[in-house]
Residue, then its C-alpha position, 0 to 999 in steps of 0.5 A: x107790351x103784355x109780357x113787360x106789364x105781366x113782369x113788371x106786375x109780378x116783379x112789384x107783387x112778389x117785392x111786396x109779399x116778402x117786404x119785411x119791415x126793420x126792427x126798431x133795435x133794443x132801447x135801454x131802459x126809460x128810453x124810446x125808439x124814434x124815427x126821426x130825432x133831433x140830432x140834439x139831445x137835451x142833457x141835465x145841463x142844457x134843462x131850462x137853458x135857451x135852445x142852442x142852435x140845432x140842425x133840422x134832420x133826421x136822426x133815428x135812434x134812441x131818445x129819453x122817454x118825455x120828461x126825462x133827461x140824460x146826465x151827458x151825451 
């Protein structure tokens, strides 16, 4: 029971030390890296307009810095 405790403790620790985290990729310019976007982005067409129905998940990647906009998607 010692030896599985010692290894399960030594698995996690040595899992921990070499956890690197990833790398948000390079973003163009006026745009952010975001974890969790919207799977809808806003474009010059859409500013102003009702919110059109959009699915709740998670999309990681690059999003316009607030306030801004794309011309297409």
């Amino acid at each position: 029971m010692k030896i599985t405790l010692l290894l399960t403790t030594l698995i996690v620790s040595a899992t921990a030390a070499t956890y690197k985290p990833v790398s948000a990729p390079p973003c163009k310019e006026y745009e952010v890296y975001e974890e969790c976007g919207s799977a809808c982005h806003p474009t010059c067409e859409t500013v102003g307009e009702e919110p059109t129905v959009c699915t709740l998940q998670c999309v990681s990647g690059c999003y316009c810095q607030e306030g801004l906009f794309r011309t297409a998607v």
